[in-house]
N, C-alpha and C positions, 0 to 999 in steps of 0.2 A: 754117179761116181764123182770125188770130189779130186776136182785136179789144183796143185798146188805148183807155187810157183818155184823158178827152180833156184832162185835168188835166194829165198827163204827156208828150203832145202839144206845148200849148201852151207848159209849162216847157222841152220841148227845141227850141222854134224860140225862146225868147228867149234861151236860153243861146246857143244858134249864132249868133243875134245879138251876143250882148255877148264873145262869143270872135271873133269877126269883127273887133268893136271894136278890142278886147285887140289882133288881130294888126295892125291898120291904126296902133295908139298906138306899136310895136313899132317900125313903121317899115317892114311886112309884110314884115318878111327872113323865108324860111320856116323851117322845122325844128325850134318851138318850137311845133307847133300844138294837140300835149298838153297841154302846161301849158295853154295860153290856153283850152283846153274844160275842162280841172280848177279853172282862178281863175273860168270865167266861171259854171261849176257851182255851186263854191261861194259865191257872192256873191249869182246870183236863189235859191238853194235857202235859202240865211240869212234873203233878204228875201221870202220867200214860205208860210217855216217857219209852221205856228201858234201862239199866244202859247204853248203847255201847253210844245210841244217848246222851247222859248226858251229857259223858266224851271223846272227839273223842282221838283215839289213838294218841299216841306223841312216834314221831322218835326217837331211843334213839340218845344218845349227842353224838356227834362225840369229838375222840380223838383227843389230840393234839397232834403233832409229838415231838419228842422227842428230847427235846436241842443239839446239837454239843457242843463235846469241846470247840472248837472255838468258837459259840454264846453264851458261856456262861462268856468269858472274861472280863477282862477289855479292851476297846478300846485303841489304843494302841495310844503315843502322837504324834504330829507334832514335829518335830525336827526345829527349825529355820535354814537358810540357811547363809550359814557368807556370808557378803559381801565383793567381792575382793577388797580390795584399789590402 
């Protein structure tokens, strides 16, 4: 016997609900009944999600090192070179 959980239960009679919905807003012409059980999936599965799955954690920003004296100059000129005669 396969026992099933009661979370996933409960999520697939509101989905059959709200795909029921879906087909009666339709105007219940049949033939589109997949879609309506795929919109109505995704819509309690987004509003039923945990916040973790919502938002997935973000790295924090990595620092930037820290200017040098030196990278912070002005670059310094080319001097021309005299030509001997």
């Amino acid at each position: 016997m396969i026992e099933s959980n009661n979370n996933t239960t409960d999520l697939t009679g509101v989905i059959a609900q709200r795909a029921y919905e879906l087909y009666q807003l339709r105007g219940a012409h049949p033939g589109r009944e997949f879609e309506d059980w795929l919109e109505a999936e995704r819509e309690v599965l987004s509003a039923h999600a945990p916040a973790a799955e919502e938002a997935p954690a973000r790295k924090p920003a990595r620092k930037r090192a820290a200017k040098t004296p030196a990278a912070t100059t002005a670059p310094r000129k080319r001097t021309a070179k005299k030509k001997e005669e």
